[in-house]
LUMNUVEX-62538 format. One line per field, with one value per residue (C-alpha): residue in one letter; x, y, z. Coordinates in steps of 0.05 Angstrom, whole numbers, plus 5000, padded with zeros to 4 digits. Layout:
BEGIN
type: (A,...);
c1: (X,...);
c2: (Y,...);
c3: (Z,...);
//
This chain:
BEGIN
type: (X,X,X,X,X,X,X,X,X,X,X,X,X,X,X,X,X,X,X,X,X,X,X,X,X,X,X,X,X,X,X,X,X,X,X,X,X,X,X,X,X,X,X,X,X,X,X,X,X,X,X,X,X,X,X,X,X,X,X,X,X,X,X,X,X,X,X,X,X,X,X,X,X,X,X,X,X,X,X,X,X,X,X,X,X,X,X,X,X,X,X,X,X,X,X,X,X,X,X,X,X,X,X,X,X,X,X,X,X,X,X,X,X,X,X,X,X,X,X,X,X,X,X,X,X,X,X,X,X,X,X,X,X,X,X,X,X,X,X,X,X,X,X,X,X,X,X,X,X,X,X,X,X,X,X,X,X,X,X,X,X,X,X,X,X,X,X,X,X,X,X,X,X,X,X,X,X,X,X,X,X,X,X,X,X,X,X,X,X,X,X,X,X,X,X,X,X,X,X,X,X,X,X,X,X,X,X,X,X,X,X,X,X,X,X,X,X,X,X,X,X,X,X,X,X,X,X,X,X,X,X,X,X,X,X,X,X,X,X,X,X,X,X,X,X,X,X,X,X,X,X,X,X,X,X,X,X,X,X,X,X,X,X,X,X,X,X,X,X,X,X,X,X,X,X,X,X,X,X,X,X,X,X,X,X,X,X,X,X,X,X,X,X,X,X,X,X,X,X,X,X,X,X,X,X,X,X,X,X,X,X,X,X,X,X,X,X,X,X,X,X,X,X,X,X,X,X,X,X,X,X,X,X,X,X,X,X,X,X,X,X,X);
c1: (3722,3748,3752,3815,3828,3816,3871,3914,3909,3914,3985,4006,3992,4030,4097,4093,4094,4146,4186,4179,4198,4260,4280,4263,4313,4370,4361,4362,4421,4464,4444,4470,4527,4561,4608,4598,4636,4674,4664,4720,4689,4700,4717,4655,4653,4676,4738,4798,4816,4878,4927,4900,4931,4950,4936,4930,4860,4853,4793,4749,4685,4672,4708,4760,4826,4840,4883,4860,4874,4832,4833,4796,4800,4752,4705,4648,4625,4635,4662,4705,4770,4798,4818,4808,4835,4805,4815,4763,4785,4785,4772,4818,4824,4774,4789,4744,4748,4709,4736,4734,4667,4677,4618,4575,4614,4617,4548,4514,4560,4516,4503,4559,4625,4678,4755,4797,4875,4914,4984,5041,5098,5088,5061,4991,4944,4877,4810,4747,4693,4621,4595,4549,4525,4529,4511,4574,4582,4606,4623,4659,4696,4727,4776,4856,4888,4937,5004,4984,5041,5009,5014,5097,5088,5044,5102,5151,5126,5123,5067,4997,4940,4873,4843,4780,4720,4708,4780,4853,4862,4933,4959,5025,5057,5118,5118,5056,5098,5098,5021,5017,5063,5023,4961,5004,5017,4951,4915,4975,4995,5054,5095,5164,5204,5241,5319,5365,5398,5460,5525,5560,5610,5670,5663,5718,5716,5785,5820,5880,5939,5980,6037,6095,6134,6060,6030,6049,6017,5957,5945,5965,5916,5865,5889,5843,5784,5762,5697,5649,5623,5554,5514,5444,5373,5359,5418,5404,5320,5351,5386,5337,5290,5334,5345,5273,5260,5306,5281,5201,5189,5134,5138,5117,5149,5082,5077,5122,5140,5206,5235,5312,5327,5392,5390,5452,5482,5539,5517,5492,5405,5379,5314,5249,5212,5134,5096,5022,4959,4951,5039,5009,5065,5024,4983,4915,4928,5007,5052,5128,5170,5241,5298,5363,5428,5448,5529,5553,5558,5490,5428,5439,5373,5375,5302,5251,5185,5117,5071,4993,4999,5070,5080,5152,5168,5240,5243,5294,5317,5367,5397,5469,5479,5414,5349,5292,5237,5170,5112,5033,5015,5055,5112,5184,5245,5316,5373,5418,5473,5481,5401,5340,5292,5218);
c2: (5489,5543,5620,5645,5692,5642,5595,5645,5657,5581,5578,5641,5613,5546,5586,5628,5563,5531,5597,5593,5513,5526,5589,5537,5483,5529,5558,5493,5469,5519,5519,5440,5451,5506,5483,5498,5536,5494,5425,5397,5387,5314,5303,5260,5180,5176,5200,5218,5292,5269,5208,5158,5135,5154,5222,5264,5297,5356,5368,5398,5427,5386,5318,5285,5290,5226,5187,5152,5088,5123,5096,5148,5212,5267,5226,5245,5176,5183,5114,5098,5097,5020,5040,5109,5121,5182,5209,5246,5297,5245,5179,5126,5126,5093,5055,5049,4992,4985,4921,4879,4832,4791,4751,4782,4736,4798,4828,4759,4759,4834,4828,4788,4783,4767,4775,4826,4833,4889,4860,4904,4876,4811,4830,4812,4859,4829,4862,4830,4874,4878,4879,4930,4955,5016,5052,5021,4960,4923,4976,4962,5011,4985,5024,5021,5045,5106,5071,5003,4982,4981,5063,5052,4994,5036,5089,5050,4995,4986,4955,4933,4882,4887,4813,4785,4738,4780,4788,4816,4894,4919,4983,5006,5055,5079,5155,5161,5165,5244,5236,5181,5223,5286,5254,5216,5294,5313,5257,5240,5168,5130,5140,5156,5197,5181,5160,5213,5194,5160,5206,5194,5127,5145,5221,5244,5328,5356,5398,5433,5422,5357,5389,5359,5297,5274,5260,5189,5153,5198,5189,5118,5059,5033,4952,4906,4874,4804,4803,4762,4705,4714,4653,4641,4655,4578,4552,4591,4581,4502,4509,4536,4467,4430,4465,4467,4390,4379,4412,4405,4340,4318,4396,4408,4463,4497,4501,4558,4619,4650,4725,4737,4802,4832,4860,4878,4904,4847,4834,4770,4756,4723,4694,4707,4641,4644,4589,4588,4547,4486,4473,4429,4460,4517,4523,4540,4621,4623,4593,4583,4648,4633,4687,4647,4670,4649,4671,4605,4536,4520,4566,4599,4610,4683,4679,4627,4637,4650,4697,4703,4728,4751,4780,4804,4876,4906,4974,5031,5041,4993,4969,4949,4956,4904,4926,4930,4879,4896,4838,4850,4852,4916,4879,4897,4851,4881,4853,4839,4789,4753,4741,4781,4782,4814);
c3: (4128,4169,4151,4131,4179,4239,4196,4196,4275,4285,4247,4289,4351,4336,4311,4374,4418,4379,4387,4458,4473,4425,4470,4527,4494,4492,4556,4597,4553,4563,4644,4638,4600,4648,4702,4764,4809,4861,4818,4780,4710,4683,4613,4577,4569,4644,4637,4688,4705,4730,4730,4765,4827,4900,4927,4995,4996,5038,5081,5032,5077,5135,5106,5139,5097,5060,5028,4970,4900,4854,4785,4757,4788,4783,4736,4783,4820,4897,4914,4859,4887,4914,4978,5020,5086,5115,5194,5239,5289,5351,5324,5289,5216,5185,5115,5062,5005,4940,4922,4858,4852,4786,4777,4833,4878,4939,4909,4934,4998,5022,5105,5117,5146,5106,5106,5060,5051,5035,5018,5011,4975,5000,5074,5085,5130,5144,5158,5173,5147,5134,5059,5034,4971,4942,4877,4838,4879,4943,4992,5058,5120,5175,5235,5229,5287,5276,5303,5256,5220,5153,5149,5153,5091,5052,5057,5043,4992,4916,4907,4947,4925,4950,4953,4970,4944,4890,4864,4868,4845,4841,4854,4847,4905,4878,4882,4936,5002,5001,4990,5046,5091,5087,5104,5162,5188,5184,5224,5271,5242,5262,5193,5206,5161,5104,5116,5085,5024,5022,5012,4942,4940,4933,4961,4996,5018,4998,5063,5021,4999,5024,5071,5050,5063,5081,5013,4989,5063,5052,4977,4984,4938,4992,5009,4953,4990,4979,4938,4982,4935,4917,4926,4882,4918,4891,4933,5001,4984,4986,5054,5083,5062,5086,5147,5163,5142,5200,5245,5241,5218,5160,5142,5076,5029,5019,5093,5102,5067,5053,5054,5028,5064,5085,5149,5169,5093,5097,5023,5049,5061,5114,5108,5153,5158,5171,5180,5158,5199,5144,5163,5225,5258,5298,5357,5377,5358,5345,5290,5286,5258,5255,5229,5202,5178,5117,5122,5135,5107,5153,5171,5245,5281,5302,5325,5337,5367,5346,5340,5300,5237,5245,5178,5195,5169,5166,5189,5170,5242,5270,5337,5336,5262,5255,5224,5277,5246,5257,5270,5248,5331,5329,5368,5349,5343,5363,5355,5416,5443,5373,5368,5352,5425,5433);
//
């Protein structure tokens, strides 16, 4: 049995210690629980700082500025945005994807080539890039060249899909082309500038007073126009087909693919015609694009040639009242003579 007095000393001792690793505790946790200066502070469970979606990020320190999917901003993981399109002083951009990988499917793929698509409202970029893995999955970066058209879609679209062997992921663009655009300014991409808006229908500026004897010609009902009959996307969609089956025999309807775009704001589409490898209509490289009008009782080819990968992209600028079309190779179609020519 110990003496008291060395009990006593014992039980001291022990409450002094436990004094000291509770002063310990609530030192360290209030060190962990401060934010720290310069570091957006995440809310807990992994949750966004700010709503997710597209967004110009300035060069913070010596990073390239960026522009970035994120689906959950701020949350504190480095790769988590979908797609990320930064620009060193000097070099192209270079585009970074963290892709979908349900089942592993990319995971298993790591070391090898395969091919990604970014399509933009229906126009399909492909990338042929090299899988890696990173902390929070299949990680991949490849170059983009600044004057590629895909900057102008990305501008201009509504919507893009990133696909690949591990998935789709969809992102919507609507309301990113001022973040898109500012990045464009900053790393000197081909992104032309938004059209102005259209003036008012129906605006006329008044100039004073009607002199007189003047005023009935002037304020005179405009002559009635006659409505231009509106005919369904099923029935031109069918003219097309049968235009086609003419004209490329044993062509199958999933051997093609069909755009309904008006190009010349008549109130009538024509339709952009691409052709796809597995038609049997293409060559070694190239594969049939044709561009018909639709105004008439038969299609009218306004342009039939081929190009690989054409992906056909109307553009906002225009040549004789016809909207230029832009192809994948970064080749433009004008329009000229009744026809659209290289």
């Amino acid at each position: 049995m110990l003496a008291p007095g060395y009990s006593t000393a014992i039980e001291t001792g022990i409450l002094l210690m436990l004094r000291s690793c509770l002063r310990l505790i609530v030192v360290l946790g209030l060190v962990l629980l401060t934010p720290h200066p310069g570091h957006t502070q995440p809310e807990p469970n992994g949750r966004p700082t700010r709503p997710p979606g597209w967004e110009y990020r300035p060069s913070p320190g010596n990073e390239a500025p960026a522009f970035a999917f994120d689906p959950c901003p701020g949350c504190g993981y480095h790769d988590s945005a979908y797609v990320a399109i930064r620009c060193e002083s000097g070099k192209a951009p270079a585009m970074t994807l963290n892709p979908n990988d349900q089942g592993g499917r990319l995971t298993r793929l790591e070391g090898q080539q395969v091919v990604m698509e970014l399509v933009i409202d229906g126009v399909r970029y492909g990338f042929r890039m090299l899988v890696e893995v990173g902390p929070t999955g299949p990680i991949m970066e490849t170059t983009v060249p600044s004057e590629h058209p895909m900057f102008q879609t990305l501008a201009d679209g509504n919507r893009a899909v990133l696909n690949g062997p591990g998935g789709a992921l969809s992102m919507p663009l609507r309301g990113s082309d001022a973040a898109i655009r500012r990045w464009a300014d900053a790393c000197n991409a081909q992104v032309a500038a938004p059209p102005p808006p259209a003036p008012p229908a129906g605006g006329i500026a008044s100039l004073g007073p009607t002199p007189p004897g003047k005023g009935e010609a002037a304020m005179a009902p405009p002559a009635p126009v006659a409505a231009t009959p509106v005919v369904p996307e099923v029935a031109l969609r069918a003219r097309v087909d049968a235009f086609l089956a003419r004209h490329y025999d044993g062509i199958r309807r999933s051997g093609y693919t069909i755009r309904l775009v008006d190009l010349n704001d008549d109130g009538s589409p024509e339709a952009l015609v691409e052709f796809v490898f597995e038609s049997g209509q293409c060559g070694a490289a190239n594969c049939p694009l044709e561009i018909l009008d639709l105004s008439g009782p038969s299609p009218r080819q306004m342009f039939d040639g081929v190009a690989i990968e054409a992906n056909p992209r109307p553009l906002n600028s225009r040549t004789g009242g016809w909207r230029d079309i832009r192809l994948a190779d970064g080749s433009t179609l004008r329009w000229g003579g009744g026809r659209y020519h290289r």
